[in-house]
Each structure stands twice: as structure tokens, then as C-alpha cells.
C-alpha positions as CSV (number, residue, x, y, z in Angstrom):
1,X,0.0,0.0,0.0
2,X,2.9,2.7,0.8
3,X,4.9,1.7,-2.7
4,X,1.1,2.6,-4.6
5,X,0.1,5.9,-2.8
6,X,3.8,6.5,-3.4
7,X,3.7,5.8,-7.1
8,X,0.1,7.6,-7.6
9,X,1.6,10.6,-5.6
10,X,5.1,10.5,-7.8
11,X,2.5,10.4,-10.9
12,X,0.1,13.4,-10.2
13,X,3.5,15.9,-9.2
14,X,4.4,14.6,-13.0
15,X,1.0,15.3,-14.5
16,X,1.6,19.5,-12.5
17,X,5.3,19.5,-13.6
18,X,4.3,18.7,-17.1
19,X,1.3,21.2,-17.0
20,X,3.3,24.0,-15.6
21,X,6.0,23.7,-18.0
22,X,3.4,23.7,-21.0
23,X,1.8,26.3,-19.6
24,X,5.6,28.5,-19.2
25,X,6.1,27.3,-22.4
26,X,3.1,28.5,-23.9
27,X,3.2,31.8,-22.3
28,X,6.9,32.4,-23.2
29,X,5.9,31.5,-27.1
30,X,3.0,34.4,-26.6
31,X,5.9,36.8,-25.3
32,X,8.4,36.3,-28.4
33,X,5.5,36.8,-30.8
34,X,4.2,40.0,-28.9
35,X,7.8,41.0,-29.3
36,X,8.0,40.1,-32.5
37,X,4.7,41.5,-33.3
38,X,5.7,45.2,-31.5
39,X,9.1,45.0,-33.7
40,X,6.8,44.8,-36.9
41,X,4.7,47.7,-36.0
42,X,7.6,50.1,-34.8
43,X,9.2,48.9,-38.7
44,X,6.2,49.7,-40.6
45,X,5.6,53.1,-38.9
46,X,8.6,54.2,-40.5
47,X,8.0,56.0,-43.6
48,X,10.7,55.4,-45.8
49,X,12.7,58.0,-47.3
50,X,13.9,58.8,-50.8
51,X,16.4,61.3,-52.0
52,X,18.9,62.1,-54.0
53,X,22.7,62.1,-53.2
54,X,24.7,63.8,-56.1
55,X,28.6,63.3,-56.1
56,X,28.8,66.0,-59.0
57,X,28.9,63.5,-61.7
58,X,26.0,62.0,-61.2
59,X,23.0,61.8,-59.3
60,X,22.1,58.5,-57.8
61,X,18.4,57.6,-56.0
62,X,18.9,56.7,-52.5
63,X,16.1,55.0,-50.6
64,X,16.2,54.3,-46.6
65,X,14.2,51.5,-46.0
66,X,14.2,51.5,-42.1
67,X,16.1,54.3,-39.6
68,X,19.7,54.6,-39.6
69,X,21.5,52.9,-36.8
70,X,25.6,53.4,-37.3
71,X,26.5,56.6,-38.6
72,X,30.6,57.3,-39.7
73,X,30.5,61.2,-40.2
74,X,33.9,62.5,-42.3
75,X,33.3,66.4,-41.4
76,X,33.0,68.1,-38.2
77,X,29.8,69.9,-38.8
78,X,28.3,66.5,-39.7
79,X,29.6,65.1,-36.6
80,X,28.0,67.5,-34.6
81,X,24.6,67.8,-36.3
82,X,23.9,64.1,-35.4
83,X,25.4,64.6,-31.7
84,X,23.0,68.0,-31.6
85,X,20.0,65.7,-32.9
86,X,21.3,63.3,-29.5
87,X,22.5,60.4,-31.7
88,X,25.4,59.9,-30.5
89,X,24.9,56.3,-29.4
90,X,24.6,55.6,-33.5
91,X,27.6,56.7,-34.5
92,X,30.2,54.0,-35.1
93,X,33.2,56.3,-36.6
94,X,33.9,59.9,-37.0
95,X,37.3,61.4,-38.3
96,X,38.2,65.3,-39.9
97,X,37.5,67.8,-37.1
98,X,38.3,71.2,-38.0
99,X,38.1,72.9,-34.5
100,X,37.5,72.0,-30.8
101,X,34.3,70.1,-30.9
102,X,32.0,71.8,-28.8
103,X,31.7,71.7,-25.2
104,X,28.3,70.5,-25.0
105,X,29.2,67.2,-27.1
106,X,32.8,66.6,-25.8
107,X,31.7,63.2,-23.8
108,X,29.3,61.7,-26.7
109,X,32.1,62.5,-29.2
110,X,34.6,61.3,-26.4
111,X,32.4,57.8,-26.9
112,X,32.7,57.5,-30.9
113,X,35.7,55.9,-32.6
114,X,38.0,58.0,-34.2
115,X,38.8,56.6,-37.7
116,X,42.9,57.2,-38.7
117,X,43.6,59.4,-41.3
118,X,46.3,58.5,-44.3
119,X,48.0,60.6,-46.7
120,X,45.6,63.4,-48.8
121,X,43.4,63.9,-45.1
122,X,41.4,60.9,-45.9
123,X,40.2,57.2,-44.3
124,X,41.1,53.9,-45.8
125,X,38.7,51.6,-47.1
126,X,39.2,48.6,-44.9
127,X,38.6,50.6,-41.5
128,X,35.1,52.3,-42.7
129,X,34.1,48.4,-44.1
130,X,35.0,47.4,-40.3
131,X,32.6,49.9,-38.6
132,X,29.6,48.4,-40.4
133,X,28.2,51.6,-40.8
134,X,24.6,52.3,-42.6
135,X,25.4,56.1,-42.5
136,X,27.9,57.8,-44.3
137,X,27.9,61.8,-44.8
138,X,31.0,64.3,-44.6
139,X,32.6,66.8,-47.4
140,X,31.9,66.5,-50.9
141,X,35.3,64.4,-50.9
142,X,34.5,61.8,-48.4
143,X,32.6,59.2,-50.5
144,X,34.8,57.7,-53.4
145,X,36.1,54.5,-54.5
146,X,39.0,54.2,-52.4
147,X,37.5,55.7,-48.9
148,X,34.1,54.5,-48.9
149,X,33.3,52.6,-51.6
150,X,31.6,53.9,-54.8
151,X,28.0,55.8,-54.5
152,X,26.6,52.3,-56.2
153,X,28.6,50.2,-53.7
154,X,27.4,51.6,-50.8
155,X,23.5,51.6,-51.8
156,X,23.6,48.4,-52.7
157,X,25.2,47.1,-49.2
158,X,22.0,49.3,-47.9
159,X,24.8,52.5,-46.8
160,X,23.1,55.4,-47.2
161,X,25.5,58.1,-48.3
162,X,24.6,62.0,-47.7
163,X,25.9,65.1,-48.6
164,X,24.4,68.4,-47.1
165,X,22.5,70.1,-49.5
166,X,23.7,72.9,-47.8
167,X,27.4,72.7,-49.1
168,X,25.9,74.0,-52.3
169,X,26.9,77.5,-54.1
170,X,23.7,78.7,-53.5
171,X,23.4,77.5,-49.9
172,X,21.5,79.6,-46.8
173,X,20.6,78.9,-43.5
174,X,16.8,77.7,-44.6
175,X,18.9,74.9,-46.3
176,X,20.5,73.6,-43.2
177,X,17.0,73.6,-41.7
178,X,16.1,71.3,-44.5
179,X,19.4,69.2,-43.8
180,X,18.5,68.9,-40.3
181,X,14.4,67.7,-41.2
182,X,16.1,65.2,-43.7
183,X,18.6,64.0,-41.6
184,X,15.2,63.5,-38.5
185,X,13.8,61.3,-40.9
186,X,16.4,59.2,-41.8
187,X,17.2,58.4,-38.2
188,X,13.4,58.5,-37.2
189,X,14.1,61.3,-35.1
190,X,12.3,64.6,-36.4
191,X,10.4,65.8,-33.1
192,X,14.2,66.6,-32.0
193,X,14.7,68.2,-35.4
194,X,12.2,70.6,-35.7
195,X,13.2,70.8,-31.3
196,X,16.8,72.2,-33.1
197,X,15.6,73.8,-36.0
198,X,12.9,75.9,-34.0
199,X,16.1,76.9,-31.7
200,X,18.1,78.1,-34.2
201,X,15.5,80.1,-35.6
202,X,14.8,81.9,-32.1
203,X,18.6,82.5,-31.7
204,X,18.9,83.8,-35.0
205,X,15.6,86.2,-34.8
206,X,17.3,88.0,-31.9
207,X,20.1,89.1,-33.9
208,X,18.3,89.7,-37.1
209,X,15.9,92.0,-35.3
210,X,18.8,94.5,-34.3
211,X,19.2,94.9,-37.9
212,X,16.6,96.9,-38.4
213,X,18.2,100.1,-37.3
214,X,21.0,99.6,-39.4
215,X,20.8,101.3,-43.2
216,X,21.7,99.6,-46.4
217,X,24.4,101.6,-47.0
218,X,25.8,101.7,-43.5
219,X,25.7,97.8,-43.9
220,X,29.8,96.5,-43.0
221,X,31.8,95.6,-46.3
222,X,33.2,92.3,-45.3
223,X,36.3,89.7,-46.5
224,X,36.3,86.2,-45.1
225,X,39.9,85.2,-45.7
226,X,40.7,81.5,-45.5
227,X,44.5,81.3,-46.8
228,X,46.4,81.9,-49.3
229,X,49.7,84.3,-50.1
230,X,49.8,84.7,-54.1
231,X,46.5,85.0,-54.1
232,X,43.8,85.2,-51.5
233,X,41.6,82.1,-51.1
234,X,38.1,83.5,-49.8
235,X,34.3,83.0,-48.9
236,X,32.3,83.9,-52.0
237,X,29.0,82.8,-52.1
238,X,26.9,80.2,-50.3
239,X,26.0,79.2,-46.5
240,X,28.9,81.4,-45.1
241,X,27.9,84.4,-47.2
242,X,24.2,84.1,-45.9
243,X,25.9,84.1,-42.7
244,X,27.6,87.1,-43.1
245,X,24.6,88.8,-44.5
246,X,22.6,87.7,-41.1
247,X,24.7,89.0,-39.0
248,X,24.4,93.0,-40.8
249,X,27.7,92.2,-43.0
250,X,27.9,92.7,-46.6
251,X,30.3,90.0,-48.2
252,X,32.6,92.1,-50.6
253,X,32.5,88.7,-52.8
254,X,29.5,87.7,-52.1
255,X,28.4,87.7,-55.8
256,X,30.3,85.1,-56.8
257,X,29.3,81.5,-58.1
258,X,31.3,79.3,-55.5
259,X,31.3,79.2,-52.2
260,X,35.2,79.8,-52.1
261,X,37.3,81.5,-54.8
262,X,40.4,82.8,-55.3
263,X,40.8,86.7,-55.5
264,X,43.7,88.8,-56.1
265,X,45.0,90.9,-53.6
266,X,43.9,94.1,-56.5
267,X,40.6,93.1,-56.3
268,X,40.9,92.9,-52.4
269,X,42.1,96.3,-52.1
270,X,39.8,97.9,-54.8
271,X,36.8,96.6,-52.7
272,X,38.0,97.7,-49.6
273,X,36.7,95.7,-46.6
274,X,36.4,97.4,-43.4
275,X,36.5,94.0,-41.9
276,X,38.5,91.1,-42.3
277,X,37.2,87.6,-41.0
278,X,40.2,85.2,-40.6
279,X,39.0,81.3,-40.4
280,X,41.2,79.1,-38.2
281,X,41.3,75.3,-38.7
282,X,43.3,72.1,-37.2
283,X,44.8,71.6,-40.2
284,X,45.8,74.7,-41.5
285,X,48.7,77.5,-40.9
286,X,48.4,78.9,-37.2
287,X,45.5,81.9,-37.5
288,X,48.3,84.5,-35.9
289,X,50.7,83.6,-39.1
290,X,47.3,84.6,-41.5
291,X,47.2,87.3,-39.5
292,X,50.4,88.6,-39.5
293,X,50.5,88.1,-43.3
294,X,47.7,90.5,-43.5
295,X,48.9,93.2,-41.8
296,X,52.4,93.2,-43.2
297,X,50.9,92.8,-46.5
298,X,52.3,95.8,-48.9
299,X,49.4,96.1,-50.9
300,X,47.0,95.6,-48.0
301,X,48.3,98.7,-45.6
302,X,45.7,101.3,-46.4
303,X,42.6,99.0,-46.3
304,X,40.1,100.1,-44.0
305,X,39.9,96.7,-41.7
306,X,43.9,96.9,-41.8
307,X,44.2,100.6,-40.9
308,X,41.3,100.2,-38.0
309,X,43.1,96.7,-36.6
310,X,39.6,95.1,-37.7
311,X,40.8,91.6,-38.3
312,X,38.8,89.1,-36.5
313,X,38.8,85.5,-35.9
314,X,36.0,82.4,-36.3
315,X,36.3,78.9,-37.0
316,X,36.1,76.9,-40.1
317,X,33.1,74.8,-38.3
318,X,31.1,78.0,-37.1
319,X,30.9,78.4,-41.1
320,X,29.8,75.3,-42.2
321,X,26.4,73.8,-41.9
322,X,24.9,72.9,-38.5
323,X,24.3,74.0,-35.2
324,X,26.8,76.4,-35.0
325,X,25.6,78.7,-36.8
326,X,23.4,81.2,-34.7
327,X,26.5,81.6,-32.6
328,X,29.0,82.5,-35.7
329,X,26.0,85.2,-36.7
330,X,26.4,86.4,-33.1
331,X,29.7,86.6,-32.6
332,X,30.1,88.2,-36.4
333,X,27.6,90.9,-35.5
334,X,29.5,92.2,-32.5
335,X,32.7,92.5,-34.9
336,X,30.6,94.3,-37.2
337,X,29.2,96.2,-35.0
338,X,31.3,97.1,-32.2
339,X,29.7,94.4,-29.5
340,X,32.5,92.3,-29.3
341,X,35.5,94.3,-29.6
């Protein structure tokens, strides 16, 4: 009798176990495919995006199927556009700062790896393949054959590549907006876009609206002066010259086609600038030697911004696209206009 109500009893804890572990079993299969079923949805609210990536030979369709999730950036004011639109935890490689990045993004940048650069300032092939990026933007430069792989390549391995509309000749700051709302999309992430477009816009309106005491013709006549000794290399038209203009300045080469061009130092001295806007980068000569070029320059010594000591310093990234921007308009109205010297 003891061995059966042992054998019955050893039988119904079986007949639970069994049950329970269907029933586990049953509910964990019901978790995975809620799981499964709230990945689909969050896939299919995404509304892919289509655009157009140019590499000024030809134009190529991109299509983003589902948000980006490991960006490389190959310019600092990409770099910092995602890291202002908090995406730092997608970036998987970053490489080509000009300046300082800014303080506000020092530890996400801190965080990203930094890809080596070779000989002619660019990345090698085999260590952007070994991020496993999906992302690629940076200067019109960045994307070719040898550093990323072709346009072709990289759409077809599902890499979007990206170029900044706003890097165009005719480039203003309502393009960068439209880089930033592009850019939201492609990473899913346009409520913090229109957040940082709608922020620069406020920043911008404050100095815009001291503008209106100032005249047409008592408008600044500005040079932005990059480099160059034979001849000088400086900004002509594009994002930088709408810069200039929103900050009360008048670009004295504004009128040209590209964004930089080459002037001679008779055509500098012919237009006079009472200011001169020197750009200071990593990579190029120290901004004091520019400086000191100018100033002992023969031809330059009875220019107005030479004569009055108005030579002024910004850096190459407050003139590119991105997030930098209100402040470069800031600080360039107080050179204009007395406020920051």
C-alpha cells in the first residue's frame, strides 16, 4: 500500500510539472511573438525616405528603407549635427574635425571611434568596411572608390551616403534647416529636429531684429579670408555668405558662383573691406601667421579693416552647416558692430 500511494503521488506531481512547463512554455511563445509583433509595427511606422545624393557626376536615388542605426560622419559639422539631434549612441566612426568640438558634445564624441587618417586627409577603405556603418555623410570628398566605396557600392550594401544640401553654391541657412528635417527622418528622429531647427530660428531672430536700425548703405563691407599668399583664397557665395549677411555684413564677394574662390589681392584692395574675417582650422597654418600676413601685407596697408586693426577671428566649423551657426552670426555681428571688440 505505501509503494502505490507513493507511485500515484510521484505520478500526479508529474502530470503539475508537465502542466506547468506547458503552460511557461506557452506563455513564453506568446511573449516572443508579442515581441515580434511590436518590432513589426515600430518597422512599418517608419515611412521610408527617398532622396537624391549627387557626387557632382552624377546623381544617384537613395532610398532608406528603415532608420539609420551606425552613422561614420567625415566632417566636423556633420559630426555634430547628429550629436546635436542626441545620436550619438549611432555613430560607429567619426574622423576630420576642424576645430574644438564643442563643449556640450565633448563626452558623446569622447564615446565615438575615431577613424585614422592616411596621406591626402582621408580614411582607408578597410577601416570604414570594419565599422559596419549604414550612414555615411561628410565633405563633398568623403565618399569615393578608395575611402568609402563607390555611391553604387554603398547603396547596394543598404549605406546610405549623404551630402548636405547645404554645401551648395547657393546654400542659406533655410537649407541647413532642410538638412536637419532630412537628416530627423532618416534616423526616425524629427520631433528633436524641428526641437533644433525651432532653436536656431529663435537665436537667429534676436540678432536679425537688431538689424533693423541699421541702413543699407551703412551695412559693413566684409572679406572672409581662409588662406592663401599669391592669391587670396576667400568666402564667396553660399552658406557662409548668408551668414555674413545675417549677421548685418555685406560679403565684398559675395556675388560670386562658388562658395570659395580665389581673389587677387587688386581686387581685395579695390573693394576695400572694413572688416576682415580670418578662419582658423586644425589643419591649416596657425590663424596668428594669417594674420600677421595681413597686416604686413604691402598692398593691404591702407585698407580700412587693416588701418582700423579690424581683423577678426572664427572657425572653419562656425561656417559650415549645423548648429553652429546662430553663434558665428552672433559673434560676427559684434565684430561688425562694435559688440565684441
Amino acid at each position: 500500500m505505501i509503494k502505490s500511494y507513493s507511485l500515484k503521488r510521484f505520478l500526479v506531481v508529474l502530470s503539475i510539472v508537465g502542466l506547468t512547463i506547458s503552460i511557461v512554455g506557452c506563455s513564453s511563445s506568446s511573449d516572443n511573438k508579442d515581441e515580434v509583433s511590436e518590432t513589426k509595427i515600430e518597422e512599418t511606422n517608419f515611412t521610408p525616405v527617398e532622396f537624391t545624393y549627387s557626387d557632382g557626376a552624377k546623381e544617384y536615388d537613395v532610398k532608406v528603407e528603415k532608420p539609420r542605426e551606425k552613422a561614420v560622419t567625415l566632417s566636423q559639422f556633420m559630426t555634430e549635427m547628429l550629436l546635436t539631434l542626441d545620436l550619438g549612441d549611432k555613430m560607429v566612426g567619426t574622423a576630420l574635425l576642424d576645430n574644438p568640438i564643442l563643449p556640450e558634445f565633448e563626452e558623446a564624441y569622447n564615446k565615438i571611434p575615431e577613424l585614422e587618417i592616411s596621406e591626402g586627409h582621408s580614411i582607408s577603405k578597410e577601416a570604414f568596411i570594419a565599422t559596419g556603418a549604414d550612414f555615411v555623410s561628410g565633405w563633398d570628398m568623403s565618399i569615393s572608390d578608395q575611402t568609402t566605396g563607390s555611391p553604387d557600392e554603398l547603396i547596394e550594401k543598404d549605406i546610405t551616403p549623404f551630402l548636405a544640401k547645404s554645401y551648395s553654391p547657393d546654400a542659406t541657412v533655410e537649407t541647413v534647416y532642410e538638412d536637419f528635417e532630412l537628416l530627423g527622418k532618416i534616423f526616425d528622429v524629427e520631433d528633436k529636429a524641428t526641437e533644433v531647427i525651432n532653436k536656431m530660428k529663435s537665436d537667429i531672430k534676436k540678432i536679425t531684429d537688431k538689424l533693423c536700425e541699421v541702413k543699407e548703405e551703412d551695412k559693413v563691407r566684409v572679406m572672409v579670408y581662409d588662406s592663401g599668399e599669391d592669391k587670396a583664397m576667400a568666402v564667396g557665395s553660399g552658406l557662409a555668405n548668408n551668414l555674413i549677411e545675417l549677421a548685418g555684413g555685406e560679403n565684398i564677394f559675395g556675388e560670386e558662383s562658388q562658395p570659395y574662390i580665389n581673389a587677387t589681392w587688386e581686387s581685395v584692395v579695390a573693394e576695400n573691406p572694413e572688416v576682415i574675417v580670418v578662419t582658423d582650422y586644425l589643419a591649416g597654418s596657425p590663424v596668428e601667421e594669417k594674420i600677421e600676413f595681413l597686416k604686413s601685407h604691402p598692398a593691404l596697408k591702407d585698407i580700412d579693416a587693416v588701418k582700423n586693426d579690424k581683423i577678426y577671428v572664427v572657425g572653419l566649423a562656425d561656417l559650415s552647416p549645423g548648429v553652429r551657426n546662430p553663434m558665428v552670426i552672433e559673434k560676427m555681428y559684434g565684430y561688425f558692430y562694435g559688440e565684441n571688440n
